[in-house]
GUMISE-811476 format. One record per residue (C-alpha): residue number from 1; residue in one letter; y, z, x. Coordinates in steps of 0.001 Angstrom, whole numbers, plus 524288, in hexadecimal, padded with zeros to 5 digits. Layout:
GUMISE-811476
NUM,a,Y,Z,X
...
end
This chain:
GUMISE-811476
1,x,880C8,78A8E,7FA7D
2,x,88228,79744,7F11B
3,x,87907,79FBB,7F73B
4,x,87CDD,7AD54,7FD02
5,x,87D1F,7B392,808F7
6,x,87425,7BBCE,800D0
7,x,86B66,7B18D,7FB4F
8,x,86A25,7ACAC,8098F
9,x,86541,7BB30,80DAE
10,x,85CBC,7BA98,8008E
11,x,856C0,7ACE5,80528
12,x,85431,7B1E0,811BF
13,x,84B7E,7BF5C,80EC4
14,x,84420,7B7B6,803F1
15,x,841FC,7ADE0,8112A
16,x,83C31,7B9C7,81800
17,x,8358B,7BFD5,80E7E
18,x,82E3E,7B3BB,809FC
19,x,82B7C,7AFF0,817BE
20,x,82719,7BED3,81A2C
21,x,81E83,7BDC5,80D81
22,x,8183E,7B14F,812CE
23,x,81661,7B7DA,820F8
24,x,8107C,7C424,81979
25,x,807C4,7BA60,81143
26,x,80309,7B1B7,81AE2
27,x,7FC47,7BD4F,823DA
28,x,7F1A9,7BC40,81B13
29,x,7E65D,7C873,81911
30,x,7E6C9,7D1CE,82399
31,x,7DC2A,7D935,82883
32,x,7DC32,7E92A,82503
33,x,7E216,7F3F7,82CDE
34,x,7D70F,7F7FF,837BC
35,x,7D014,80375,83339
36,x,7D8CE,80EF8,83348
37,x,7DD2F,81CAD,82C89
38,x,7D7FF,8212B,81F72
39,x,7D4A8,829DA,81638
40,x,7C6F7,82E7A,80F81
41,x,7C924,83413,800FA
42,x,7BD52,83C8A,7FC85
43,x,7C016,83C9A,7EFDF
44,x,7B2A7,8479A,7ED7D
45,x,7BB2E,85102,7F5AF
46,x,7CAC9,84F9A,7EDF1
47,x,7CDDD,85AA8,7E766
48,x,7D96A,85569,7E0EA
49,x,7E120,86038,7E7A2
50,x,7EE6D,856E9,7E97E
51,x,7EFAE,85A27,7F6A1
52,x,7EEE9,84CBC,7FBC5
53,x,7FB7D,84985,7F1FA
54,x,80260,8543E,7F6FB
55,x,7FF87,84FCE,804EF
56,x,80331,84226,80254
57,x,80FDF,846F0,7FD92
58,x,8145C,84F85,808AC
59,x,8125B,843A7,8134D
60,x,816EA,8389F,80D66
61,x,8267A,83705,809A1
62,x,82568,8397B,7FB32
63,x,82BDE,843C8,7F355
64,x,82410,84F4C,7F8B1
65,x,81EA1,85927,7EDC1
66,x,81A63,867A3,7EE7E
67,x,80BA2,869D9,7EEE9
68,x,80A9A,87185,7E3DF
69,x,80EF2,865B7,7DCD1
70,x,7FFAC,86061,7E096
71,x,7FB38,86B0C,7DC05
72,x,7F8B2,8653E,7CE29
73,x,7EBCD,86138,7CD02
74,x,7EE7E,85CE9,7BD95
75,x,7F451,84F3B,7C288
76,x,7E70F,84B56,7C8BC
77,x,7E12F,8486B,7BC0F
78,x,7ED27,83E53,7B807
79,x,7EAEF,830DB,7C057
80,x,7F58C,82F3E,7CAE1
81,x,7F846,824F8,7D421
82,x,7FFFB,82718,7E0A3
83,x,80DFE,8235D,7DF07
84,x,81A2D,82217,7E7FF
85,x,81AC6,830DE,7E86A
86,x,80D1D,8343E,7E994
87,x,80364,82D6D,7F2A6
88,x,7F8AD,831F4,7EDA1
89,x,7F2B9,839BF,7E2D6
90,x,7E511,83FEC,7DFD0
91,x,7DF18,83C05,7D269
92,x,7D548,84361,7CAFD
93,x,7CC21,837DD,7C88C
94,x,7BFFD,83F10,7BF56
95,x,7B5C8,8493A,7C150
96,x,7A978,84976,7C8C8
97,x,79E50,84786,7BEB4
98,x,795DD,851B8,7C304
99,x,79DC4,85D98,7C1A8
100,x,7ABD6,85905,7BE43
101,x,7B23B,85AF4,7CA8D
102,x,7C02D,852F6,7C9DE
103,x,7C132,847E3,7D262
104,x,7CD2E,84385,7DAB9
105,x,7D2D6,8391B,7E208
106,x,7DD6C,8374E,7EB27
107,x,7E491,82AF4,7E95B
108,x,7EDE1,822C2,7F197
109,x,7F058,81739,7FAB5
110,x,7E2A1,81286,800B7
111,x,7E820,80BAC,80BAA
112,x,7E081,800A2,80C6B
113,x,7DD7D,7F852,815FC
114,x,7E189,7ED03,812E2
115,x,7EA22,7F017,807F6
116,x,7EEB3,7E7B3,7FD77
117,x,7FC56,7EE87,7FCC9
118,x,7FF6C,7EC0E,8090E
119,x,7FA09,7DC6B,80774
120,x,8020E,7DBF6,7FABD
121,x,80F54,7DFEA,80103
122,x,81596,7D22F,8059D
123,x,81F83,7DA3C,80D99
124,x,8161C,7E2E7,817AB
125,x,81B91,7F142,811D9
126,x,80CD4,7F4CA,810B5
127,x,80444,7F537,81D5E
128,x,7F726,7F950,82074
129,x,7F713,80022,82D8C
130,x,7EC34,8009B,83733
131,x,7EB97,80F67,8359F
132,x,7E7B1,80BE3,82691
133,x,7F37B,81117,81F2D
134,x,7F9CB,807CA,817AC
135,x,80866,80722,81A52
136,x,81558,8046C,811ED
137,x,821C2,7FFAB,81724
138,x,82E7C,801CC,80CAA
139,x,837CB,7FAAB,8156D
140,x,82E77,7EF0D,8124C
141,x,82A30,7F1CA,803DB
142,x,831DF,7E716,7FA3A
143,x,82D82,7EFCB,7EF43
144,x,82499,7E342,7EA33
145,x,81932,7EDE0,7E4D4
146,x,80E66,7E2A4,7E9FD
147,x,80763,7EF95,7EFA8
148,x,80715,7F61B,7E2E9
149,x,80018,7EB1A,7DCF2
150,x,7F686,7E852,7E762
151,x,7F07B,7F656,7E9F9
152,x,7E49C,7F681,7E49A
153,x,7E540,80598,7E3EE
154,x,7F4A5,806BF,7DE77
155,x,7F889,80D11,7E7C5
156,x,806A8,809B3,7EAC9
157,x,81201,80FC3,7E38D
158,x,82075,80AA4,7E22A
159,x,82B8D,8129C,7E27A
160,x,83394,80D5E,7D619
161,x,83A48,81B18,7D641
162,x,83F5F,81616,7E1AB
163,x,84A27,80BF5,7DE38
164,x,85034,80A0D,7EBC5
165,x,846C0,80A7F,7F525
166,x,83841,8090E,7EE81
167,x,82C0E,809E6,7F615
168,x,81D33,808B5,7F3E8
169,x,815B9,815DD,7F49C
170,x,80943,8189B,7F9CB
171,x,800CB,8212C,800F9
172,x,80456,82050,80FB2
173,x,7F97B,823FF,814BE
174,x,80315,82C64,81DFF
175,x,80382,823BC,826B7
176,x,80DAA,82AAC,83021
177,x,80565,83737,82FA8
178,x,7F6F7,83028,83219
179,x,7FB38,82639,83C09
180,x,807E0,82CE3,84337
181,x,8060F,83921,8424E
182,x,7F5C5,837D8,84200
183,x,7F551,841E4,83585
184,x,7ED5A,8418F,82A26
185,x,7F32D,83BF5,81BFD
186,x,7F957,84591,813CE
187,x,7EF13,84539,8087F
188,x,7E465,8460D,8121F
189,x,7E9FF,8523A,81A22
190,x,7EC62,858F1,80D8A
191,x,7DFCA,8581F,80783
192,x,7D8CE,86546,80763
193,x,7CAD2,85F98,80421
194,x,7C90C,855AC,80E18
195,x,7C83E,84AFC,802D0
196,x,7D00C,8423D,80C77
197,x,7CC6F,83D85,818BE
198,x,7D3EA,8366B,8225D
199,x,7D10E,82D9A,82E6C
200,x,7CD0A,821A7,831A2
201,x,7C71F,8188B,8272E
202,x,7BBFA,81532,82E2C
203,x,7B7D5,824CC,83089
204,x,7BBDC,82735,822B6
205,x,7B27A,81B45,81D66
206,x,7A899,820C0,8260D
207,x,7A8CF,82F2B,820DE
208,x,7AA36,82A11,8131D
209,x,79B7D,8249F,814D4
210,x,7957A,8309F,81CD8
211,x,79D5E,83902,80E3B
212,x,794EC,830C6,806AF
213,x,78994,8301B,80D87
214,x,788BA,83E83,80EE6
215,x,78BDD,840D0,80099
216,x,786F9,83597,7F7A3
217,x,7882E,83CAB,7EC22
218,x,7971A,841C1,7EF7F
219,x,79AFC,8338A,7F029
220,x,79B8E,827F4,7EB43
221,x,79699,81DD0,7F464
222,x,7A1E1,81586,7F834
223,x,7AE67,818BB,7FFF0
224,x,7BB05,81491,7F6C0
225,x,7C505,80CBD,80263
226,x,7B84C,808EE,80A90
227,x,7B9EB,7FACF,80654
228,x,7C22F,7FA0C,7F885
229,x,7CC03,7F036,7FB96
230,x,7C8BE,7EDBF,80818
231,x,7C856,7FC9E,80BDC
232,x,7D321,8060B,80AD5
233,x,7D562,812B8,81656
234,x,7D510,81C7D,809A1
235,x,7C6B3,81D2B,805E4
236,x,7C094,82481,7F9E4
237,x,7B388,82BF3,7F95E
238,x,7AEDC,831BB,7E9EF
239,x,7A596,83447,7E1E6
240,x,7A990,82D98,7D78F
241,x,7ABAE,81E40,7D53D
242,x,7B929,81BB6,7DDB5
243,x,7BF72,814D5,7D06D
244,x,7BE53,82333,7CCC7
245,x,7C767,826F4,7D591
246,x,7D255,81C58,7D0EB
247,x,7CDE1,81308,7DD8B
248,x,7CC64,803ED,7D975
249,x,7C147,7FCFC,7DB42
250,x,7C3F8,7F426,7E6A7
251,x,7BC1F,7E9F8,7EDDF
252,x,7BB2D,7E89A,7FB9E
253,x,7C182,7DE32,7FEDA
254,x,7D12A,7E0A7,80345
255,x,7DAB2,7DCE5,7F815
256,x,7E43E,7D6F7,80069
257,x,7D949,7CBE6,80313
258,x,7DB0A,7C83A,7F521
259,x,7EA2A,7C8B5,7F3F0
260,x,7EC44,7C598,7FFED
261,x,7E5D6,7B7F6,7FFB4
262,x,7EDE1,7B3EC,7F1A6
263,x,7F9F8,7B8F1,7F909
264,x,7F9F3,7B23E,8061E
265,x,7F81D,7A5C7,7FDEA
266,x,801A2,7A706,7F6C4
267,x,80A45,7AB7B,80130
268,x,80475,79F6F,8092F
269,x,80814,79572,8006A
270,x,8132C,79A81,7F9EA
271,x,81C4F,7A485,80217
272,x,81F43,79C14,80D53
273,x,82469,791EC,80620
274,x,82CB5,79A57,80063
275,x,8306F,79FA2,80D78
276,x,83212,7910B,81346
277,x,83C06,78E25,8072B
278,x,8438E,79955,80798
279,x,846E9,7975B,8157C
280,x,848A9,7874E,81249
281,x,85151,78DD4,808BB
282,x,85949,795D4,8124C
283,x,85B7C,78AE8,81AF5
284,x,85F58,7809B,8109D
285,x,86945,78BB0,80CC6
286,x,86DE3,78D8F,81AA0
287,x,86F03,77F0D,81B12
288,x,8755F,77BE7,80E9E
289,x,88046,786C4,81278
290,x,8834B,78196,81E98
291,x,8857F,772E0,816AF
292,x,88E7B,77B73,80D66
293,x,89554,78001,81764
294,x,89762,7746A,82034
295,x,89971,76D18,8112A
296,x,8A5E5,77667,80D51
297,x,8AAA6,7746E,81B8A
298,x,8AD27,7669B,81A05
299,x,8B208,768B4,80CE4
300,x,8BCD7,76F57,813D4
301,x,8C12C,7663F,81D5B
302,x,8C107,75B4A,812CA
303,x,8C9D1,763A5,809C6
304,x,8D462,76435,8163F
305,x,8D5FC,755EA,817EB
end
């Protein structure tokens, strides 16, 4: 036989990947997180002061900035998405049509619960977490991009500046500083105008009814996050329509019950085959050495006598 030491190695990850794949595959559609942190956006109160950016940037592990750099309230009229350096942005998404007020809107990751990134990764580096952040794991991360695609709300980022050690970005929720050190997010304890409001989901759902109840005409009558998707722990209140505010228009039924179902059948059918070969393959290798081996040995002796 001709293969390597190194092909052997090669045979045996793609073993353990493919058998990990099937594994991952086979769990089929689990249920979402129990009901846990979030965050209400009242879009009527943003006043597109930045301060949520500049937050963002001081507590996550990004190339921190000055604060006079958000200062500049010129960039909220150009469309931004977050990117690996910037977790979130505010938009200015129109005017109010009675008197011309600007609108704004924060944007960044919603944190679903049961999110499709996390369903699309085949290698577990995203996680939804009881608590309701959703998690990312680089030691895991194969750099595939699967998340990028399946985020309905574009949320991820890739590092491609990054040539050695890339990662996907995204909004952390700050997960150390809500659940370790029980603090508030960075956005949210920067905000000067109470346009963010964090806690549970279920308290935040709750006063997102009693806002609209109280003030029909502030609002419009539906709570963005409630059930879009299958409900995310970031949930929107305006005046305006939400695709306004750059948010999709989303049923309510979870994505991952739609990709999910096409992957685990393929997976089902096809991956551990694949995984049942490859390992076939391994052994018939290990095998057919051992003949080579025991083949040149007699070889030897013959070529004594």
């Amino acid at each position: 036989m001709s293969v390597t030491r190194r092909g052997f190695l090669k045979l045996g990850v793609a073993a353990s990947s493919a058998l990990a794949v099937s594994a991952r595959a086979s769990e089929g559609p689990q249920a979402p997180a129990p009901d846990g942190l979030g965050v209400l956006v009242d879009t009527t109160y943003c006043i597109g002061c930045r301060k949520c950016e500049w937050g963002c940037n001081q507590v996550n592990d990004v190339p921190k900035r000055e604060r006079a750099s958000f200062e500049d309230k010129a960039i909220l009229r150009d469309h931004r998405r977050p990117t690996d350096t910037a977790y979130t942005v505010v938009n200015q998404v129109g005017v109010t049509p009675e008197n011309g007020t600007p609108l704004y809107a924060k944007v960044q990751c919603m944190h679903c619960q049961k999110p499709a990134c996390a369903s699309a990764c085949i290698v577990g580096a995203l996680e939804k977490t009881p608590e309701g952040p959703v998690v990312y794991d680089p030691w895991k991360c194969i750099g595939c991009r699967y998340c990028m695609v399946a985020c309905p709300f574009q949320i991820p980022a890739y590092e491609y500046t990054n040539v050695l050690t890339p990662k996907v970005q995204k909004c952390t929720f700050c997960y150390e500083r809500i659940v370790k050190d029980g603090k508030r997010p960075g956005c949210v304890e920067n905000c000067p105008n109470e346009a963010l409001t964090f806690g549970k989901r279920a308290t935040l759902r709750d006063l997102a009814r009693m806002k609209i109840e109280a003030h029909p005409t502030r609002y419009n009558d539906h709570i963005y996050g409630e059930h879009e998707a299958g409900g995310t722990a970031w949930m929107y209140l305006a005046k305006v329509d939400f695709a306004t505010l750059d948010l999709p228009k989303l049923g309510a039924r979870p994505i991952p019950e739609l990709t999910e179902t096409i992957q685990h059948a393929v997976f089902k059918g096809f991956v551990p085959p694949v995984a049942l070969y490859t390992l076939l393959g391994l052994l018939m290798w290990s095998r057919g050495r051992e003949k080579d081996e025991t083949d040149r040995q007699g070889g030897g002796d013959d070529r004594h006598e």
